[in-house]
C-alpha positions, 0 to 999 in steps of 0.5 A: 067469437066473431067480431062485430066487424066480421058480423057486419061484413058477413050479414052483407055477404050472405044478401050478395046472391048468386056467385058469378063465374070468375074469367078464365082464358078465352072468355071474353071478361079476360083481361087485356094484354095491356092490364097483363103487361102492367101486371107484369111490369108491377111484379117486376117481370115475375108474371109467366106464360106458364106451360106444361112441363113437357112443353119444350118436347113438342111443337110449337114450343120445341127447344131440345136442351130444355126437352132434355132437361125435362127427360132428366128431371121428370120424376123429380118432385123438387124440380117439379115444384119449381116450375109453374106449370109442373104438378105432381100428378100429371093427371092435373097439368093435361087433363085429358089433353096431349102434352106428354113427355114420351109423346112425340115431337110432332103432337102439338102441346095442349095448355091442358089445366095449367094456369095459362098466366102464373105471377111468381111471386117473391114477397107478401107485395108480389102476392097482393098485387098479384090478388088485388088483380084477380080480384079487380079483374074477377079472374079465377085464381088458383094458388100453387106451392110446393106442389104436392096435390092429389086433387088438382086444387092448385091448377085449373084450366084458363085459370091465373096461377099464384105461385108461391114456390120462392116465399122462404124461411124457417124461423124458431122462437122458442119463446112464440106468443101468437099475435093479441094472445095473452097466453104462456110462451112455447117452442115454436117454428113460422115455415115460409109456403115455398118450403118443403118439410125435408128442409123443415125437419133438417132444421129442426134437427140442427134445432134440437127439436121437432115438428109435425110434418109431411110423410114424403120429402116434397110435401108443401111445410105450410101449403095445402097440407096443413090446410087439408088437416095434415096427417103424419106417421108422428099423428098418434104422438102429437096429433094432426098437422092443424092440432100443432099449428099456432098461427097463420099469416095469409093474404085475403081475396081483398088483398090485406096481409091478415095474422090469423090465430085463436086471438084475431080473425079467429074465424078463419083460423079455425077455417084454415084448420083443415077447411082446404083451400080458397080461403086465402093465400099462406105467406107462413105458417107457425107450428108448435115445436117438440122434444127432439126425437132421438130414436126411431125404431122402424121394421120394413119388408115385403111379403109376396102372396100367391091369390089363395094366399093374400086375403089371409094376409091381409086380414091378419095384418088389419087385425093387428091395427089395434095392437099397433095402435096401443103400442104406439106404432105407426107406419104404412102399408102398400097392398097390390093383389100379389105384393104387400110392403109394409113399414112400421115404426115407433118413435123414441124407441131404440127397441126393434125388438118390441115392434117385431113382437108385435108383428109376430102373428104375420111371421107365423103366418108366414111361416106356416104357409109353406111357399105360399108367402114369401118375405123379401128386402126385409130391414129393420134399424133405429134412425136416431132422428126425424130428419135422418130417416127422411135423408136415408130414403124414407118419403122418397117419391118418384112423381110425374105419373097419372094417378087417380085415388079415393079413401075413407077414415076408419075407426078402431071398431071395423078392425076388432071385428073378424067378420068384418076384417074378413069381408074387408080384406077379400075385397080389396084383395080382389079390387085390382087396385093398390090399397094403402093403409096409413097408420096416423090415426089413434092416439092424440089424433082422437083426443081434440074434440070434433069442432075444435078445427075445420077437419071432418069430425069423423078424424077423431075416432079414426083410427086409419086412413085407407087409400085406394089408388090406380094409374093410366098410361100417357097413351091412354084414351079419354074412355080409359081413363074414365074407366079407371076414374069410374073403379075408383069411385065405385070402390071408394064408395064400397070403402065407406060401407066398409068404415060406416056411415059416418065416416069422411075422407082425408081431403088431400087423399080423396076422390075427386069424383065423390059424389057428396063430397061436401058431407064426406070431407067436412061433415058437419063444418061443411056449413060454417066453412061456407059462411067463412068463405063468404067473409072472405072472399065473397066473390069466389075468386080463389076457386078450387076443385071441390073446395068449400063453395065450388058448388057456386061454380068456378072449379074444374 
């Protein structure tokens, strides 16, 4: 229930009007070099004319040790994190700008959609002076912390960044009560936002327990991840990201340190729940903790298809999601029109033999075609802990490439129909893209019901999250791109006839080009997240691309 002070705030907020667009760079509201400099002076020298990566390679910022340093540690997601105006998708620190790394010296380097300021913030009063400014100055603000983002919600062109890289610590308390509840004490972990979840899961490990987290080592521990809902290949065991999370310390549009949990601002709780960003910033995030893991089974291999080959396969390995689902494997799937590599896994389990059976039709099918299919790099092992599969390659990721993606959560029904496995698995085995199919639906992921947290209600009958992705050249033109950019959005919409009509996206691993994107990625939460909005920051200064209340403006 929302407080009386909450009702009273939010019936002022709802008369404010209009939102006016927040400053950026060139505009003339900016703010003087004078209140830059006295910004800077309060953050102690932690305010940053912040650049793309790839700045130190061209004119006028040229400096050949840092250039060369920026060759060496170009597809490094850790590096990438560190600095302000590094992304993991390249996509959001150009735009459709020139400030490549294989670019020539002489080709200026064009600010692009990096924040042309960034605080780099060291403490909670680092972050509140640095949004007590935003706000005072009506500066659009968008908020950067371990990096890893799809959609170009942390960056933003003339914005003023917020970067939250160095907020550490991982605490466990196995006796964690959230704030004001009178509730039963249970194992818990409060993640810092500068964390990545390869440390977490080291942690926990050394802890004797684990946490839900990320699928790829550079994964934010209590960013954008948990904020977009967090999905995990643990979700089927334990559920979403925002099913584990007990509680939320964040700093608000109007500068106070707030605890955000089912006990106090209980609202935004729920709205930080998978509400994505531009609700506030995240000091720290807290999760429940569970039973160590001490076996994971896991099966890896490559099947190579030739084009009579590969839609067979595919449809046989849709048609096994079901089983995969009631037997408790999870895992990923990476298809291109001729090459698939699939993992599975499962977790406390010391048996491959089981996870093999199960694959048993796609080995027969194997078998029986002859030199039409081909197995390569198989594996297969038991990894006896969540952080000793992560430290032997699994969630490793190059970054630093240009991609553009879409998707859609599908239920258990579309892979029980033949009918529909078959349509489904001749078009994305002819789209020309890569498909990947996440196996982190089902299970405890379905058990919550569909407003208990902010995510798309359509999560809790998901039994996959397919993802279509495509990639352009740094030497591509603005018209190439927005070809590319077009193919996706027009196969992400065929995707969702495909799922059905009621059916959202994952909204960290969307399409930014969705065209009802409010509908798709939050369904029927899409309005009381407006409202919560409203309460919080009434004045839309923390803006992201379509982030709840973009359509009020402020977003790129």
């Amino acid at each position: 229930m929302r407080s009386s002070a909450l009702q009273a705030l939010f019936a002022t907020t709802c008369t404010i009007g209009p939102r006016v667009l927040p400053c950026a760079e060139g505009d003339e509201c900016w703010p003087s070099m004078t209140a830059w400099a006295q910004l800077n002076n309060t953050l102690s020298g932690r305010l940053v004319r912040s650049l793309p990566p790839a700045a130190p390679c061209h004119v006028p910022y040229y400096d050949a040790a840092a250039c060369d340093a920026a060759r060496g540690n170009w597809t490094d997601p850790f590096w990438r994190s560190r600095q302000t105006g590094g992304y993991q998708d390249t996509a959001w620190e150009n735009g459709d700008e020139a400030c490549h790394i294989d670019g020539p010296k002489d080709m200026p380097c064009k600010q692009g959609l990096v924040p042309y300021y960034t605080a780099v913030v060291e403490n909670v009063e680092d972050v509140q002076a640095a949004v007590n400014f935003a706000r005072e100055n009506s500066v659009k603000t968008r908020i950067k912390g371990a990096s890893h983002d799809f959609l170009g919600k942390s960056s933003g062109r003339g914005a003023f960044g917020i970067h939250t890289i160095k907020l550490k610590g991982i605490t466990f308390d196995d006796n964690f009560v959230p704030a004001s509840c009178n509730v039963a004490s249970q194992g818990a972990v409060t993640v810092a936002s500068g964390e990545h979840f390869i440390d977490v899961y080291k942690a926990a490990d050394e802890h004797g327990c684990t946490v839900v987290g990320g699928s790829s080592t550079s994964v934010g521990g209590a960013g954008g991840w948990i904020l977009g809902g967090g999905h995990s290949f643990m979700s089927p065991v334990y559920g979403l990201g925002v099913d584990n999370v007990l509680q939320f310390t964040v700093v608000t549009a109007d500068g106070q340190t707030r605890i955000a949990n089912e006990c106090q601002n209980s609202d935004l709780f729920w709205a930080l729940r998978g509400g994505g960003g531009g609700f506030a910033i995240t000091i720290s995030a807290t999760y429940k903790t569970h039973p160590a893991v001490n076996n994971i089974s896991f099966v890896a291999f490559g099947v190579v298809a030739n084009e009579s080959s590969h839609t067979p396969f595919l449809a046989t390995l849709l048609s096994l999601l079901p089983a995969f689902d009631d037997k408790g494997i999870t895992g990923y799937v990476y298809a291109s029109q001729t090459k698939t590599d699939v993992i599975f896994m499962k977790t406390d389990s010391d048996d491959v033999a089981s996870v093999n059976a199960t694959l048993a039709p796609i080995y027969d099918l194997v078998r029986q075609s002859g030199n039409d299919l081909e197995v390569t790099h198989p594996a297969t092992g038991v990894a006896p802990s969540i952080y000793s599969l992560f430290s032997g390659g699994f969630g490793a990721a190059p970054e630093g490439v240009a991609a553009v993606l879409g998707s859609r959560l599908f239920p258990r029904s579309v892979f029980e129909d033949e009918e529909k496995i078959g349509n489904m698995s001749q078009f994305l085995g002819s789209s020309g893209v890569m498909t990947i199919l996440c196996l982190v639906g089902g299970g405890k992921v379905n058990k919550p019901a569909a407003d208990v947290v902010a995510v798309n209600p359509s999560w809790r009958k998901a039994l996959t999250h397919v993802v279509v992705a495509d990639l352009w050249p740094s030497s591509s033109t603005t018209s190439e791109r927005n070809v590319v950019r077009s193919k996706i959005t027009r196969i992400t919409q065929r995707l969702a006839e495909f799922a059905g009509p009621d059916m959202g996206a994952y909204i960290n691993e969307a399409d930014v080009n969705e065209p009802d994107w409010q509908r798709v990625f939050w369904g029927s939460n899409y309005d009381r997240l407006l409202r919560i909005k409203n309460i919080y920051d009434p004045t839309g200064i923390l803006t992201c691309q379509k982030c709840v209340g973009d359509e009020s403006g402020g977003a790129d």
